[in-house]
N, C-alpha and C positions, 0 to 999 in steps of 0.2 A: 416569265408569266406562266403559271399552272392555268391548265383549264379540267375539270372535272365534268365529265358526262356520261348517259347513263343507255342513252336511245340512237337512232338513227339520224334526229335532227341532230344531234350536239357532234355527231361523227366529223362532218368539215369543218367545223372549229378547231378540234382537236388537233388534230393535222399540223398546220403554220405555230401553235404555242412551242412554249420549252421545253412544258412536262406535263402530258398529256397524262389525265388517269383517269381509268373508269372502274366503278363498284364492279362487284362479284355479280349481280342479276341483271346487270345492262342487256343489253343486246351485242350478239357477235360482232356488229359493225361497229360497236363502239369500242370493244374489246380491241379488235381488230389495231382499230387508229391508234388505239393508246400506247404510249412507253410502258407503263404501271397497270397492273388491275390488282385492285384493293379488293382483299380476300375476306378480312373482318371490319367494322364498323368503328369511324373514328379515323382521324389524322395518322394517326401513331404507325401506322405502315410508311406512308409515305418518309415519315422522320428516321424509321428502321432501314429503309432506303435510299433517305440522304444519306446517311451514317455508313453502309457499305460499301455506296460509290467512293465516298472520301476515303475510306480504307483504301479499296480498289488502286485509285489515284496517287495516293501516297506510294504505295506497293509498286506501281509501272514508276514512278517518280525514280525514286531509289535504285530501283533496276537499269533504270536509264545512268542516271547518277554514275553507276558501279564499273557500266559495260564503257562508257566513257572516259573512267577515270583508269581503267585497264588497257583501251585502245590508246591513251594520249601518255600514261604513265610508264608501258613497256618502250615507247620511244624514243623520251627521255630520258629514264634510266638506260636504257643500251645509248646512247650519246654521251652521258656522263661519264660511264663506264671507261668510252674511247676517249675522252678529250682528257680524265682527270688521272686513266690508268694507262693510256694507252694500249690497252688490252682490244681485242673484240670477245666477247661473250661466245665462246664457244666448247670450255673445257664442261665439264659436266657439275664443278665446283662452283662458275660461273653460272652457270645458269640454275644450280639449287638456291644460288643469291638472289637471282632475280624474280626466282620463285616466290620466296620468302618476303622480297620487298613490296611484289605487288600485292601479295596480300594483305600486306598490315598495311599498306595501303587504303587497299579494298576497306578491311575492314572499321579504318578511321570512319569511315563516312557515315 
């Protein structure tokens, strides 16, 4: 639920909504309440700022995505490493391998 306001009464509305936005000449308290203060006249800010948050979102997503598939993939890879080579990952050969794996890892995603 967006609520839009501009004055002092509309300030505790604003508050409990989702997406609180108030114009460029409102009053500080309304300012204040808001997520948003819309700088120019018309919708199209708010839609300019859905559009960034969902970048935004996308952007932590993937990063999560990466840091995860790095924490669970070095893991596994050094288990596979031991069970299939019986090796442990520790000559410097080894571990430029493991380098290499987790990136194109990484970079699958």
């Amino acid at each position: 639920m967006s609520v839009t306001g501009d004055g002092v009464n509309e300030a505790p509305a604003l508050r409990p909504a989702d997406v609180e936005d108030a114009v460029v000449d409102s009053t500080d308290v309304a300012k204040w309440a808001a997520h948003l203060v819309l700088t120019r006249p018309g919708r199209g800010e708010v839609m300019m700022a859905l559009q960034a948050s969902r970048r935004i979102v996308q952007t932590l997503t993937t990063s999560v995505v990466t840091v995860l598939a790095r924490k669970i993939g070095i893991p596994l890879f050094l288990a596979g490493v031991v069970v299939l080579a019986g090796v442990v990952v520790t000559t410097p050969t080894l571990i430029v391998v493991l380098t290499f794996a987790t990136d194109i890892a990484t970079m699958t995603l």
